[in-house]
N, C-alpha and C positions, 0 to 999 in steps of 0.2 A: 818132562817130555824130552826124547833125547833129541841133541839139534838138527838131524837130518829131517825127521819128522817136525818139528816146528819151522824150516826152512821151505820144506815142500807145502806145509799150510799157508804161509807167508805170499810163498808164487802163487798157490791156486789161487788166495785170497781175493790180490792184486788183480792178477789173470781177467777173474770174473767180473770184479770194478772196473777196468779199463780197457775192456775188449770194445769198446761199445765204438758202433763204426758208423760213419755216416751215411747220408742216404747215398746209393750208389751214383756214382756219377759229379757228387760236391765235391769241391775243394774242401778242406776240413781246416783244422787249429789256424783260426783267426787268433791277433794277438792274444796273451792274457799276461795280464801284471805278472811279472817278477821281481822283486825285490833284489837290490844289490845285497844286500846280505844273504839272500838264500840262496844268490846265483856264486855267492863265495863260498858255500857249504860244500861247492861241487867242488873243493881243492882235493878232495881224497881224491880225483883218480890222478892227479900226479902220479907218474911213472912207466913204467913199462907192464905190459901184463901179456901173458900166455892163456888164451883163448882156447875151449873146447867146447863139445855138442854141436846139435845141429849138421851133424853126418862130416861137421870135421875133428880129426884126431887132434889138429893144433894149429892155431895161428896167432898172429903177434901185434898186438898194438902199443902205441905209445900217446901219453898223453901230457902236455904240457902245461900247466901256468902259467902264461905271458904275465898277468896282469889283474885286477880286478874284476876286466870285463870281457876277455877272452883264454878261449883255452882249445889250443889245437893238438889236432886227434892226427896220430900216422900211424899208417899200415905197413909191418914189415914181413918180407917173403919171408922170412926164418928167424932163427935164434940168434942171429949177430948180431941184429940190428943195423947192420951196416950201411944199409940201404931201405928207401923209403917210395913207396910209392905215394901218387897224388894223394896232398892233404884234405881236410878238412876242418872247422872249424865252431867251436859254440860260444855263439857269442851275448852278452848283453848290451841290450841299446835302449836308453830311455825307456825304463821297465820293463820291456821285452826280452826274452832270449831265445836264440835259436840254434840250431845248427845246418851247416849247408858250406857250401864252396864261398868264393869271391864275388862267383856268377849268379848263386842261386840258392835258396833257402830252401830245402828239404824237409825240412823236421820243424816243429814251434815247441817250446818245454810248457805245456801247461797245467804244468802241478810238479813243487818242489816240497814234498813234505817229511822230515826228518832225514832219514836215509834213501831215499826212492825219488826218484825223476822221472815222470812221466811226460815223453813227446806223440805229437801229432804231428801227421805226414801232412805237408801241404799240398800233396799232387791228387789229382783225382783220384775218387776210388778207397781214399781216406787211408784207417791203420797205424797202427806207432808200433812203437816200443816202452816197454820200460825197465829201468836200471836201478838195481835193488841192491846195495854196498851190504853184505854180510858180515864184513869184519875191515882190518884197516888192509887184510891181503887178499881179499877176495870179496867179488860184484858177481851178479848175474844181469844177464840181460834178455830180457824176454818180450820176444817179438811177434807182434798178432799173426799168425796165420789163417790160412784160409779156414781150415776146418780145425786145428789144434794151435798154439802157440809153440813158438820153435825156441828155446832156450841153450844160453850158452852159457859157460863159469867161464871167469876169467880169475886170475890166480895171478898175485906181484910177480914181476919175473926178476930173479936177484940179479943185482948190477954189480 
């Protein structure tokens, strides 16, 4: 099967497992166990990557390794990297992991299973994401929408 087509099986696959949204109006991804070793699995996104889909031609993220138990996410206007706007942050804490600001938890990871990360939104109204590592220079990320999921490639950006 050639790999575009086993890729696009992959997404829908996922897609259909993890679209599954709460009732309208719950808060949704209550803790779930994560293991420190599977919240280390998450070192491939170390780096910088060049984002597209989702009706943008290109944008930039970087993502860093602190440490065991955190790994912060920045968003940059362009290709320099020069500049960063407000970060973000995924962290694990006594089996948990999440991602959100300083202020506030956004997202919970509730399922780390080989290459694929699936979070749940903790604001009302439910929804996640999930992030699918294709190779060690490129991830998708695919995000519940309303009537279709919105999917973006993200691609190493060379340094």
């Amino acid at each position: 099967m050639p790999r575009s087509f086993r890729s696009l099986a992959v997404i829908v696959a996922l897609t259909g497992l993890t679209a599954a949204r709460p009732i309208q109006g719950q808060a949704s991804a209550a803790p779930t166990t994560v293991s420190r070793d599977a919240f280390r699995s998450l070192a491939w996104l170390n780096g910088k990557w060049k984002g597209s889909g989702g009706g943008y031609a290109a944008f930039y993220e970087e993502y860093r390794v602190v440490n065991d138990s955190t790994i912060e996410q920045y968003e940059h206007p362009d290709s320099t990297f020069s500049s960063t706007r407000p970060r973000s942050r995924i962290t694990w804490r006594n089996g948990s992991a999440a991602k959100g600001s300083s202020e506030r938890i956004d997202a919970r990871i509730v399922r780390i299973a080989g290459d694929t990360v699936r979070f749940e939104s903790t604001r009302s109204g439910g929804g996640g994401f999930t992030w699918i590592r294709l190779s060690r220079d490129e991830w998708r990320a695919i995000l519940d929408g309303r009537t279709a999921p919105v999917i973006y490639t993200l691609r190493r950006y060379p340094t």
